[in-house]
N, C-alpha and C positions, 0 to 999 in steps of 0.2 A: 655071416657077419655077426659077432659079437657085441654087445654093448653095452659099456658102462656107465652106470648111473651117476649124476655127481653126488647122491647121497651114500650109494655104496663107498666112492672112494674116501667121501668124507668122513668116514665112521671108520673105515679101513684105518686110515691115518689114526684119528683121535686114537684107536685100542695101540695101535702097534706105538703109538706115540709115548703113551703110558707105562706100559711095559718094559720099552728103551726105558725108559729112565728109573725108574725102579728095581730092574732084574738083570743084572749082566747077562749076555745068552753064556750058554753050556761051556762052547770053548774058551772061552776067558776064563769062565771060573775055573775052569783045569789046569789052566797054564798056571793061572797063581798060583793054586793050591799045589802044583806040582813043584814049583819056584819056593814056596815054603821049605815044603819036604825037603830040596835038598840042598837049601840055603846053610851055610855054613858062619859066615861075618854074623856075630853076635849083634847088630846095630838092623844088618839088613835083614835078619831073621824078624827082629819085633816091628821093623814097618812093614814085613810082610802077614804078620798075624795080625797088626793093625789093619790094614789093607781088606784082607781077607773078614773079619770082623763087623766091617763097617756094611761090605754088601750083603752079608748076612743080615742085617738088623737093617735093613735097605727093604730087604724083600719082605721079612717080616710084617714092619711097621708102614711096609706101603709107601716107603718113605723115599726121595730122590738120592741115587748113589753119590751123586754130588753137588755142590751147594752153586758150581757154574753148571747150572743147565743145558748149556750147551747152544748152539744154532742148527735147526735142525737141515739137515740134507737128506733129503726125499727121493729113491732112485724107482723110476719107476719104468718097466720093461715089457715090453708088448708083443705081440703074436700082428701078423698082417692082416689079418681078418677082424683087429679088436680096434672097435671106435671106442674112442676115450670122450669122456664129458668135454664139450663147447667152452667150458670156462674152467679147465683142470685146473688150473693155477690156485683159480680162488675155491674151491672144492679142499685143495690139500690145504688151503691156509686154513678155512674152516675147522678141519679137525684139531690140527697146530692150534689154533686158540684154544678151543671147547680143550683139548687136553692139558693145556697151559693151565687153565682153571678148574679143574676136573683135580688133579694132581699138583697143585701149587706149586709150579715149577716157576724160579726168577724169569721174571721179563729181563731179557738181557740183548735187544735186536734195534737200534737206533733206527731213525728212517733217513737220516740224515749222514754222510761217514764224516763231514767235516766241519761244516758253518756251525750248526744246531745242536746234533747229535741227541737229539728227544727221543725216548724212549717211548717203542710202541706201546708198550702194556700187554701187549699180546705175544711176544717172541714170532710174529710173523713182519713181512713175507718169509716162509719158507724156501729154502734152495730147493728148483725141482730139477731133476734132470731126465728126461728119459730117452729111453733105449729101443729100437724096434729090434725083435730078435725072428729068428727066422720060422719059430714053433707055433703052429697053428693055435689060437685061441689061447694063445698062452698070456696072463698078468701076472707079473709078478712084482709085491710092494716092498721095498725096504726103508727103514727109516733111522737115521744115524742122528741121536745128539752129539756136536762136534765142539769141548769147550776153547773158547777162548785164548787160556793158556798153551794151550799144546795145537789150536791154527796159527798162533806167532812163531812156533818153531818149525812152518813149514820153509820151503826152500823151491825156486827155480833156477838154473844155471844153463847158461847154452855151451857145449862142450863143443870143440872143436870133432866134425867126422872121425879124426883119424885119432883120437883118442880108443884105447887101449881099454880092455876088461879092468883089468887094475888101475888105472885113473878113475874107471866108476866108482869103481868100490872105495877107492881112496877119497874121493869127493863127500860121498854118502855117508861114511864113516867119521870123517871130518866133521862134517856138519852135527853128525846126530849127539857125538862127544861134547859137542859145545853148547847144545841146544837141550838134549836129554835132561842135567840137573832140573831144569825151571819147567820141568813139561811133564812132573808128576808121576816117573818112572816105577817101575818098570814099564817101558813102552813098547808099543807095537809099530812097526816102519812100513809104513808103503811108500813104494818107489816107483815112479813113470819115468819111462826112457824111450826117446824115440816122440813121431809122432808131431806137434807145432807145441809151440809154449803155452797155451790152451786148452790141448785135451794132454799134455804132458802131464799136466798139475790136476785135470780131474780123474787122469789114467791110476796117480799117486793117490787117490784118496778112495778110487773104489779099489784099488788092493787092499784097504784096512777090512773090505766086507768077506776077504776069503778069509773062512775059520782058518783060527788058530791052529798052527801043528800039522798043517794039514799040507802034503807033499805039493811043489808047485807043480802047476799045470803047463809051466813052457820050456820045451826042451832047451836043456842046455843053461837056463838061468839057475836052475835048483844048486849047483854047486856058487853061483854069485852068489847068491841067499847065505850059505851057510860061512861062506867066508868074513859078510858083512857081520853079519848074528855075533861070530866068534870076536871078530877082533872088536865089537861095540862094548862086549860082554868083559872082554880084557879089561877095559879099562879101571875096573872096580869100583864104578860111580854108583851104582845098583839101587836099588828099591829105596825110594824119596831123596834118594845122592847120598843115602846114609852108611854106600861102601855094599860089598858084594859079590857076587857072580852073576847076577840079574840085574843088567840096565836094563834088558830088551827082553820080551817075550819070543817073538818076532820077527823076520824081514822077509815082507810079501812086494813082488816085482812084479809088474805089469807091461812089456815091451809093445811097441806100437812101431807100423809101419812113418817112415820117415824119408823127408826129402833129401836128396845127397848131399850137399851141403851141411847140413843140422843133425845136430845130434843133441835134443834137450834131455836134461837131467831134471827131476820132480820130486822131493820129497814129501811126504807129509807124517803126520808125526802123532798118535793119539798116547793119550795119558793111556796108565793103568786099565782106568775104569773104558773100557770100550766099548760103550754102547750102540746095541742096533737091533733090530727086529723085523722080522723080514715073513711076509705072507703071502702065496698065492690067493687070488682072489679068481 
């Protein structure tokens, strides 16, 4: 048996928390940079140097890639042998604060969604979610700031079973056209399909955590991906809507088993800047 301390995990958090938000990881800065190179629309070439620029002088100056901080979403995944801290919850919120103030990241987390709506000061609670996976003594942390902007361009739909590949794609497409301008483009898509309306929408949101570029892992969805990529990309909204061949970085798919009746549809939707960081511990 394994076992984690609530101070290891609360440190774990605080550093990878920091880092999110300072350092885009690797494969994002590649896709932009690659989306530069071979941007052609005079409009969407200079918000992608802009773009590009900013996280540069991000990492630099230490400084946060952007000015909505984000809510953080904490994925946190375990081996059967690993006990997790008594009070994990309040462990990951711990570092979420300590790195809120460490990193002057905006407090942007109400405690309240409707009456009140007071801000904690802290950007906590934290969304935690975790995962038992089947690898012995395995932890592994990730930590996503997720802003604002581009979680209001997320999407649930319940699809009829007998809907067709092409009504997916035509859904997903739809929506992303409509919702991409305001969500800080060029964007990254995760898609959940299948599965309850529940883990449909957090199936959509750990697809944003598969690197960029990086071939899917479910047979048979890899060619949905590239059809959705292709026609998002069509549209010519591109990098800040300022016109293009880059709306989308992007379209990472997640399928889940599901009941016969139901077939959900899950989108979610990240800006540009796609932060995350991710540790074994």
């Amino acid at each position: 048996m394994r076992r984690i301390s609530a101070a290891d995990l609360e440190e774990a958090v605080r550093q990878l928390t920091v880092e999110a938000s300072v350092d885009l990881p690797a494969d994002v800065e590649a896709a932009l940079r690659d989306a530069l190179r071979a941007e052609e629309h005079r409009l969407g070439k200079y918000a992608l140097e802009q773009i590009v620029e900013n996280l540069e002088v991000a990492r630099r100056e230490r400084l946060p890639v952007c000015q909505d901080t984000g809510y953080f979403n904490v994925f946190l995944e375990f081996g059967p042998d690993v006990l997790l801290p008594e009070k994990a919850q309040e462990a990951v919120d711990r570092g979420v604060a300590a790195a809120t103030r460490e990193a002057f990241l905006r407090a942007s987390v109400v405690s309240d969604p409707l009456l009140r709506r007071r801000n904690t000061g802290t950007n906590i609670p934290a969304q935690l979610h975790l995962e038992q996976t089947g690898e012995e003594g395995a932890l592994r942390l990730t930590v996503m700031p997720k802003g604002g902007g581009s979680e209001n361009a997320g999407m649930l739909r319940m699809l009829l079973p007998t809907a067709p590949p092409g009504e997916v794609v035509e859904q997903v497409v739809e929506h992303v056209l409509a919702k991409a301008p305001s969500a800080c483009p060029p964007v990254v898509v995760g898609v959940g399909l299948g599965g309850s309306a529940d883990t449909c929408v957090l199936a959509a949101k750990r697809a944003l955590l598969r690197p960029v570029g990086t071939p899917c892992p479910y047979p048979g969805y890899g060619s949905l991906e590239s059809e959705m990529l292709e026609a998002i990309n069509r549209s010519g909204i591109g990098a800040a809507g300022m016109g293009g061949a880059h709306t989308a970085l992007a379209v990472h798919l997640i399928p889940l088993p599901t009941h016969i009746a139901n077939l959900p549809l899950a989108v979610a939707i990240s800006c540009h800047a796609l932060r995350r960081r991710a540790a074994g511990l």
